[in-house]
C-alpha positions in Angstrom: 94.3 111.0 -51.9 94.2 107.8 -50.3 90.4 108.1 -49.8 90.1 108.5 -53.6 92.4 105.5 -54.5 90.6 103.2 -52.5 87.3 104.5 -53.8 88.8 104.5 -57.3 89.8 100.2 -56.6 86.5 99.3 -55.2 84.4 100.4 -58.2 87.1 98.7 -60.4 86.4 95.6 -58.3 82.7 96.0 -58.9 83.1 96.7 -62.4 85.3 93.6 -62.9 82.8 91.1 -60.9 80.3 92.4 -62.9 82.0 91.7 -66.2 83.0 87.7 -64.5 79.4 86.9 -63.9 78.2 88.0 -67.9 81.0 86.1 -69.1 80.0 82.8 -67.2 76.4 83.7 -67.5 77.4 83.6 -70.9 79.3 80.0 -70.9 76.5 78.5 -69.3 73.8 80.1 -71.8 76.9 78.0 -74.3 76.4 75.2 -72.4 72.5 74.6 -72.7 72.5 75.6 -76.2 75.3 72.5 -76.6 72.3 70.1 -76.0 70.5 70.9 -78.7 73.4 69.5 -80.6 73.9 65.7 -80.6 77.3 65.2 -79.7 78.1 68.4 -79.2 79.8 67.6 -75.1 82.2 65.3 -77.1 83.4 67.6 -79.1 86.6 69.7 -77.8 84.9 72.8 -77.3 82.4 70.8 -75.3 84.7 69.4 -73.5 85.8 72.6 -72.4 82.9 74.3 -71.6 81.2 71.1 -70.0 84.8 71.4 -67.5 84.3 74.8 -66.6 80.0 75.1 -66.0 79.6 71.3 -64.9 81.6 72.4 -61.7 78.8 75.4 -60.4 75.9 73.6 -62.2 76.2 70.0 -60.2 75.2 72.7 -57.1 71.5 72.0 -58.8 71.5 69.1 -59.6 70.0 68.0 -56.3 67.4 70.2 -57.0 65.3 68.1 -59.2 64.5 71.0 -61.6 63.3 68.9 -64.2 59.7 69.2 -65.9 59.3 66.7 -68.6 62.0 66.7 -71.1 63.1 70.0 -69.7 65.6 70.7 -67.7 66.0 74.5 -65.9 69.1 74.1 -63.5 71.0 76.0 -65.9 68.0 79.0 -65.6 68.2 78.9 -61.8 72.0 78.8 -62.0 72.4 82.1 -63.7 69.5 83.6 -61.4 71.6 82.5 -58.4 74.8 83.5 -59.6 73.2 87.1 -60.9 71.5 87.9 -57.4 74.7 86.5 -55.6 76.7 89.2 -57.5 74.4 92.0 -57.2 74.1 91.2 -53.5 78.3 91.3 -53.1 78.2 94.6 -55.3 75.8 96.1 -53.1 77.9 95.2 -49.8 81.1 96.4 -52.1 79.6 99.7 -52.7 78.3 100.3 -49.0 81.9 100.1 -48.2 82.1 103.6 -50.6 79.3 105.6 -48.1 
């Protein structure tokens, strides 16, 4: 029974990593849409958003992924953070076998 219970809190852990990474893959989709806005950072939900992506998207900044007017850290940010995740899910559920 042991064997099951562990099995049984691995898949939860996968499931709930899984469900982190939409959720700030979310914010962050939040947090480009907030530049189409004109002063939309300065407004308190900005604020609060800008404080939780800024953090994991200042990672790209050194990147230079600009072209023109358009910026695509926040693109590359969610591709990182989704192929970190999978990766870590895939090493979770080798753990199971």
């Amino acid at each position: 029974m042991i064997f099951s219970q562990e099995v049984v809190n691995i898949v939860e852990l996968i499931s709930l990593l899984y469900l982190a990474v939409r959720i700030y893959s979310g914010l962050l989709i939040i947090y480009a849409l907030l530049s189409w806005f004109p002063g939309a950072y300065e407004s308190t939900f900005g604020r609060l958003i800008a404080r939780i992506c800024e953090p994991y998207l200042s990672l790209f900044d050194r990147l230079n992924l600009n072209i023109g007017m358009i910026g695509f850290n926040v693109m590359i940010a969610i591709i990182v953070l989704n192929l970190a995740a999978s990766g870590l899910g895939k090493i979770l559920e080798s753990l199971l076998y």
